[in-house]
C-alpha positions as CSV (number, residue, x, y, z in Angstrom):
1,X,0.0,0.0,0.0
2,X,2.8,2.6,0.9
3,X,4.3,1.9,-2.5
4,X,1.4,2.6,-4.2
5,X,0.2,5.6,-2.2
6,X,4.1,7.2,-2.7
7,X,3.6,6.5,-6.4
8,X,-0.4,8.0,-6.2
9,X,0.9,10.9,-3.9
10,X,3.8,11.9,-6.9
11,X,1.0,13.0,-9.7
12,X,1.8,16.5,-11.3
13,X,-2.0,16.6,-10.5
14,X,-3.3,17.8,-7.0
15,X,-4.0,14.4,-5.0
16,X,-7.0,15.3,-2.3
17,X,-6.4,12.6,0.5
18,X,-9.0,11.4,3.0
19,X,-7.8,9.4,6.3
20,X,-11.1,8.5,7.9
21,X,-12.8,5.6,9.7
22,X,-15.7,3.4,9.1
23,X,-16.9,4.1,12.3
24,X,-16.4,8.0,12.4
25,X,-19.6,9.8,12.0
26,X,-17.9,13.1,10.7
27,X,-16.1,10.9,8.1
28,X,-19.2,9.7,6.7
29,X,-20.5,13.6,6.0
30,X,-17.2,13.6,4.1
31,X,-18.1,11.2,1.6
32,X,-20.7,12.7,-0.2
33,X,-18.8,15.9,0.0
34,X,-15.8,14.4,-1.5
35,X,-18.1,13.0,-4.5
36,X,-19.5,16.2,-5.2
37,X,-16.1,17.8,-5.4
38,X,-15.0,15.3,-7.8
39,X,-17.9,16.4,-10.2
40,X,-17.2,19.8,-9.9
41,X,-13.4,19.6,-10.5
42,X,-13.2,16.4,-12.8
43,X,-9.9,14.8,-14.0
44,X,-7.8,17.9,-12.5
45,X,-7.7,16.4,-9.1
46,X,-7.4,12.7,-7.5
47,X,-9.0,11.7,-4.5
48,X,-8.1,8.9,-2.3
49,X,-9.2,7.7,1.0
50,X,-6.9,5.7,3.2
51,X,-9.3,4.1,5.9
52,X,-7.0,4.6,9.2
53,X,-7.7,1.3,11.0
54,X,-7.0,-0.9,8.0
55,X,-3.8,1.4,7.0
56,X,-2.5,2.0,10.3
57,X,1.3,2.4,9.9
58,X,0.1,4.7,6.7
59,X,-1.8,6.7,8.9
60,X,0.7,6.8,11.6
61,X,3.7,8.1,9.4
62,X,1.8,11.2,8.7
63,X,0.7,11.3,12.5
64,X,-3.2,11.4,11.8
65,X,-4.6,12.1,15.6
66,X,-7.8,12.4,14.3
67,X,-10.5,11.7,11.6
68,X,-11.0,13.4,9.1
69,X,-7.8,14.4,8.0
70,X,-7.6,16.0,4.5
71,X,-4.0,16.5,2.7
72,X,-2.8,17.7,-0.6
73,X,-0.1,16.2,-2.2
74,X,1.4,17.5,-5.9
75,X,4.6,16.0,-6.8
76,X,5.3,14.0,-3.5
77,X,4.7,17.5,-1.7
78,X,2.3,18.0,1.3
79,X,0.9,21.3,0.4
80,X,-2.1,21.7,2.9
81,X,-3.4,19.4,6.0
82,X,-6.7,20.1,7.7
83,X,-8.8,17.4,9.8
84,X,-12.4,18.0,10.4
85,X,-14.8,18.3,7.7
86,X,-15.3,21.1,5.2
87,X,-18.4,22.0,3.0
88,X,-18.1,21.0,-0.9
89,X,-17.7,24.8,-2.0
90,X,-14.8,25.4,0.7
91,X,-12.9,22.6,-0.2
92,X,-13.7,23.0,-4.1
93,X,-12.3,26.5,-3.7
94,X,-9.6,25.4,-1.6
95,X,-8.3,23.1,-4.6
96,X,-8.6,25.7,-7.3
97,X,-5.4,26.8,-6.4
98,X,-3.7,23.8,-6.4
99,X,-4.5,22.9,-10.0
């Protein structure tokens, strides 16, 4: 999985990533959130969600204390880390200036 994610993380494109938790209720607002942002922004952004208790020593190398944690990554770079969720047109707007 960390192989993958360091390789997912590298894209020239903004990568949105989501550490949540099956049984966080704050993560579960996030998901149709996440899906909306997708339409809006389309191929110029990736978004991945790493669940936290099946990717523990993932979660634990970037210190995730608590879910949700949202990070941008654009080539292999952390560019921005929030946890806590965020409406669609925050986070859309957010992105933009990434892209």
């Amino acid at each position: 999985m960390k192989d993958n994610f360091n390789e997912t993380i590298n894209s020239p494109h903004p990568v949105l990533v989501d550490f949540y938790a099956e049984w966080c209720g704050p993560c579960k607002m996030m998901k149709p959130i996440l899906e909306e942002v997708k339409k809006i922004m389309g191929d110029s952004i990736q978004i991945v969600t790493i669940d936290v208790d099946k990717h523990e020593s993932l979660a634990n190398s970037f210190q995730i204390q608590s879910v949700p944690t949202l990070m941008v990554f654009k080539n292999g770079k952390m560019l921005w880390r929030q946890s806590g969720v965020m409406r669609t047109n925050q986070l859309t707007q957010l992105l933009q200036q990434f892209k």
